[in-house]
C-alpha positions in Angstrom: 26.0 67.7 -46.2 27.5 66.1 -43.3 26.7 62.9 -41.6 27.4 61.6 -37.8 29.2 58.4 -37.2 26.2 56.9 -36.0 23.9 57.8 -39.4 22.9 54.9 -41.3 24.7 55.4 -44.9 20.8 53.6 -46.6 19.3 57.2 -45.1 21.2 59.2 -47.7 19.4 57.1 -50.6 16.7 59.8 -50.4 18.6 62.8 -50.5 22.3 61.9 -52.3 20.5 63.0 -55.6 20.0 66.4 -54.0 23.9 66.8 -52.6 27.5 68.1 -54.3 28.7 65.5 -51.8 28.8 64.2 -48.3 31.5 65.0 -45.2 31.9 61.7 -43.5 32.1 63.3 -39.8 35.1 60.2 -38.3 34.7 61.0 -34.4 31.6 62.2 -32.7 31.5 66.1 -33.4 32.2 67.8 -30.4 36.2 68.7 -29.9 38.9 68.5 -31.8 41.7 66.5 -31.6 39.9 62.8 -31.0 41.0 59.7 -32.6 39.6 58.7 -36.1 36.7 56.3 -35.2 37.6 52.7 -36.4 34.9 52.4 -38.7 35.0 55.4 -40.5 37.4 53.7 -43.6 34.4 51.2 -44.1 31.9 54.1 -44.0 34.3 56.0 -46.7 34.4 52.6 -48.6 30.9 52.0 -48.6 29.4 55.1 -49.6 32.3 55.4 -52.5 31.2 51.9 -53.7 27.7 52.7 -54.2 28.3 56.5 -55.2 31.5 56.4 -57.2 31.2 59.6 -58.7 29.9 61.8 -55.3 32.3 64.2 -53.5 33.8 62.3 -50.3 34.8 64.3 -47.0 36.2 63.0 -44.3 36.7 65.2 -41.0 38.0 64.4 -38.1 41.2 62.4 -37.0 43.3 62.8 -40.0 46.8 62.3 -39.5 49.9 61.2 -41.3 49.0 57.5 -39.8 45.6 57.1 -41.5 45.3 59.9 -44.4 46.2 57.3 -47.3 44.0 55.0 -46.3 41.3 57.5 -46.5 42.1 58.2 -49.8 42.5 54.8 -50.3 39.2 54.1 -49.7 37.3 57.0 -51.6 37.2 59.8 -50.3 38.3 63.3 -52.5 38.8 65.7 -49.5 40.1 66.0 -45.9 39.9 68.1 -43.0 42.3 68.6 -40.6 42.2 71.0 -38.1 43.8 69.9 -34.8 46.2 67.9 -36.4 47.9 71.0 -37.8 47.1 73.8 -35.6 48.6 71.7 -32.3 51.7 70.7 -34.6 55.2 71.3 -33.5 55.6 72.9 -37.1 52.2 73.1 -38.9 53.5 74.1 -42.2 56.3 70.5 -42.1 53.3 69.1 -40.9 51.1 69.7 -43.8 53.9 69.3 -46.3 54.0 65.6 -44.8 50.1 65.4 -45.0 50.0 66.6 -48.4 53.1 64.2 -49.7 50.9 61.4 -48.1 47.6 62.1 -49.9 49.1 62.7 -53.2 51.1 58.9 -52.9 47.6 57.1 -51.9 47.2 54.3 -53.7 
């Protein structure tokens, strides 16, 4: 299941029993290539605070500035889709990405 930025994380109370595990959408679905919303690592945090042992997604605005902290904060899987298809090199690219996730704290 995925949520939009602007869905209150209390709404999945209901449901999260139901789920394999959320995909934290991190810019407002539309096109790719945006900017990882600011609030997003909170949102990760949150939901991995109160549901330590759920699935965690994250998609949109990963890059090799922000993907630990991601981790960082929770989350078990990323997607990244602009990031690498409008790299110079895509596969150095993802080599970087994957060095990055698998150093997160």
């Amino acid at each position: 299941m995925a949520i939009n930025p602007e869905t209150e994380l209390n709404r999945l109370d209901e449901i999260i029993h139901a789920v394999d595990g959320i995909v934290i959408m991190s810019v407002v679905p539309g096109f790719g290539g945006q900017e990882m919303l600011p609030e997003s690592i909170g949102r990760v945090k949150a939901l991995h605070a109160k549901y330590p042992e759920l699935v965690i997604g994250v998609d949109g605005g990963v890059n090799k500035a922000n993907i630990q902290s991601v981790f960082e904060a929770g989350a078990s899987i990323v997607y990244i889709g602009t990031g690498l298809l409008k790299a110079d090199n895509p596969q150095e690219e993802w080599q970087a990405l994957n060095e990055l996730a698998q150093n997160a704290g």
